[in-house]
C-alpha positions as CSV (number, residue, x, y, z in Angstrom):
1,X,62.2,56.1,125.0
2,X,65.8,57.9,125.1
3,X,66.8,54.8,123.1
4,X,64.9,55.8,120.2
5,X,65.5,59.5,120.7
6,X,68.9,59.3,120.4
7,X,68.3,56.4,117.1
8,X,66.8,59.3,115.6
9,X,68.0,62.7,117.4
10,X,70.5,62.1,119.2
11,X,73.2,61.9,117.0
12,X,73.5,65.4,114.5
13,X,75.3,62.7,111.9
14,X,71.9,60.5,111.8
15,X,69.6,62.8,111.8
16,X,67.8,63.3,108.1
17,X,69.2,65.8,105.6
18,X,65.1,67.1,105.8
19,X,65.2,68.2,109.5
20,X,68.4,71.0,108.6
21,X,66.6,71.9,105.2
22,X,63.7,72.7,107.7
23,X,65.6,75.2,109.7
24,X,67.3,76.4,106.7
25,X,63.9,77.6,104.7
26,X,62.6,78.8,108.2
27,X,63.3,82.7,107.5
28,X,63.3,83.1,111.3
29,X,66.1,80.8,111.8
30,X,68.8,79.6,108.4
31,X,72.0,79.0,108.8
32,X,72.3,80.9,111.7
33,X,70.7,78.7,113.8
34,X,71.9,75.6,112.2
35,X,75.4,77.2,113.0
36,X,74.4,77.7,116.4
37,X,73.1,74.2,117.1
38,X,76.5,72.7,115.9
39,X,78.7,74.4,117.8
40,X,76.2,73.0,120.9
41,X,76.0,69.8,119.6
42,X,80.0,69.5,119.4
43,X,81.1,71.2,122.6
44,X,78.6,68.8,124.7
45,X,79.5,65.7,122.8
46,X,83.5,66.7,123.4
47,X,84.5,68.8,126.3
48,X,88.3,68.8,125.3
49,X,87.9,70.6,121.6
50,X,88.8,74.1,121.8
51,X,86.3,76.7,120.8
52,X,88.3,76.9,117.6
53,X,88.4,73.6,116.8
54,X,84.2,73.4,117.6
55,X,83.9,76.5,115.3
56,X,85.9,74.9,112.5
57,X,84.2,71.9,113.0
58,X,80.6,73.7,113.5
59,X,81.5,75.3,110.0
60,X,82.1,72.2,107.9
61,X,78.9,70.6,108.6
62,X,76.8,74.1,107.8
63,X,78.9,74.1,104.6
64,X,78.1,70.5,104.3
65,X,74.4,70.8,104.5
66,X,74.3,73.8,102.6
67,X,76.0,71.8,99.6
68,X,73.1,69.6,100.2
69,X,70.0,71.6,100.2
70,X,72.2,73.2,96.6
71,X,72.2,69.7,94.9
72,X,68.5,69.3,96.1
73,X,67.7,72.8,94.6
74,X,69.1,72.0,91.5
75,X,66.7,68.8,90.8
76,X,63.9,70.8,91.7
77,X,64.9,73.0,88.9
78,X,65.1,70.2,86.8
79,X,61.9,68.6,87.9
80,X,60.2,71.7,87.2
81,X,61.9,72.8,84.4
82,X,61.7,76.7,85.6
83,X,64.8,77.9,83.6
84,X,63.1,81.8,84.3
85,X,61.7,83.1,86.5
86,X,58.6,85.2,85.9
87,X,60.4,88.5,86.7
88,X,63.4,87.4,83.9
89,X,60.4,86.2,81.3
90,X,58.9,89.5,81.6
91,X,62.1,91.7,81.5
92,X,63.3,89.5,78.4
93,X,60.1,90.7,76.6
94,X,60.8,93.8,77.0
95,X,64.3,93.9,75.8
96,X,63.5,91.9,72.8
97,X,63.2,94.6,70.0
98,X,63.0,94.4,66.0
99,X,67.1,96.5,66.2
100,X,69.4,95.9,63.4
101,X,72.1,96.3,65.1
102,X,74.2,92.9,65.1
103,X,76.1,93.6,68.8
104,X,73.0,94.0,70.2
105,X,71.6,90.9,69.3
106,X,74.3,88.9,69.7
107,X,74.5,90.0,73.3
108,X,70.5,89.8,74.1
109,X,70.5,86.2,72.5
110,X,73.4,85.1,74.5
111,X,72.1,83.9,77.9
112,X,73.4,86.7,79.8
113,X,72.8,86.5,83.2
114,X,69.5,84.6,83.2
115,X,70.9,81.3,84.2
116,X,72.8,82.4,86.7
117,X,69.9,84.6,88.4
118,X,68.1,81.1,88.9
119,X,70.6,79.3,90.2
120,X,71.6,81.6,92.4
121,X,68.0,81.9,93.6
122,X,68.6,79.6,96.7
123,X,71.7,81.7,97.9
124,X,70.0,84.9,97.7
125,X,67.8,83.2,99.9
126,X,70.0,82.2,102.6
127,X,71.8,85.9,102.0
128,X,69.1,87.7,102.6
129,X,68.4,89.0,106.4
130,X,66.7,87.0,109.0
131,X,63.0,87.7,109.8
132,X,62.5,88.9,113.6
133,X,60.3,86.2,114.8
134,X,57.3,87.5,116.7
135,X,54.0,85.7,117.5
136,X,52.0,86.9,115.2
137,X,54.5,85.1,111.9
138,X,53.2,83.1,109.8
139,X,55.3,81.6,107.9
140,X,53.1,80.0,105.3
141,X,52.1,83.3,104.5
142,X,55.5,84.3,104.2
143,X,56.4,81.9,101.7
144,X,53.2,82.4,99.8
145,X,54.6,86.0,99.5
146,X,58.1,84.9,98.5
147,X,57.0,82.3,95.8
148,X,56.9,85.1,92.9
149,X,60.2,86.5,93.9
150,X,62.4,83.1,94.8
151,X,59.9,80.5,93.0
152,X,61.8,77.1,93.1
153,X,62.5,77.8,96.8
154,X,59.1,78.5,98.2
155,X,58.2,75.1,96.0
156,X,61.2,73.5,98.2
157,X,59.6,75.0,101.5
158,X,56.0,74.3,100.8
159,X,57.6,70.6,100.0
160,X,59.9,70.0,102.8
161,X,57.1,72.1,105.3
162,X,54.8,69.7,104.7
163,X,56.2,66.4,105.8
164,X,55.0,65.2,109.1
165,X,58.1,65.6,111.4
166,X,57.1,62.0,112.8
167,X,57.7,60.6,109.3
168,X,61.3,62.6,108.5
169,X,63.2,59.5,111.0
């Protein structure tokens, strides 16, 4: 049995991509966690790393799977071809006016900030505060709640939240 744990779980370099993005779209727990487990996960694998060196370390793979979970986040906005989100399609109807003013066209037609608002969706995720767990969370609920503000994310969680943990290996 510890053979097969350690196949799987016992080595933070094997284990699946999935498992991180799991902790990482759990509001209770993101990077801070992740962070957390590395520096664990170094120290008791080698003793004679200074805490500096296990910190450094620790840092490179959250950076590492954080570049990850960003590359995954960007085919889900391609697979799902949600260039705005509902908030940005509403606010863009309400700038758009019949004003003959040339400047202000030009700069309402350009793109202005839209594209970057969602692809930044995912960080302002990961920026924004942890949830205090308590027993009554529920975090399907909490992700029901967050799909109108961060969309392409919650579709990401509902996804990745709903793979059997036995099938992830």
């Amino acid at each position: 049995m510890k053979e097969k744990y350690n196949k799987y779980w016992g080595n933070y370099a094997k284990m699946s991509d999935y498992v991180y993005f799991t902790i990482l779209l759990d509001p209770t727990m993101k990077s801070q966690l992740l962070l957390y487990t590395f520096k664990e996960m170094i120290g008791s694998k080698d003793e004679t790393l200074s805490k500096l060196k296990i910190e450094l370390k620790a840092y490179e793979m959250l950076y590492e799977v954080e570049r990850k979970i960003k590359k995954f986040f960007k085919t889900y906005l391609e697979k799902y071809n949600m260039g705005m989100s509902s908030q940005q399609q509403s606010s863009q109807l309400i700038i758009d006016c019949d004003d003959d003013t040339d400047f202000f066209d030009n700069f309402l037609n350009s793109g202005g900030d839209n594209s970057d608002t969602v692809e930044n969706e995912l960080i302002i995720y990961l920026k924004d505060p942890r949830v205090t767990y308590n027993k009554s969370f529920d975090i399907l609920s909490r992700w029901k709640l967050n799909r109108l503000r961060i969309p392409i994310v919650a579709r990401m969680a509902k996804d990745i939240w709903g793979i059997k943990i036995s099938a992830v290996a």
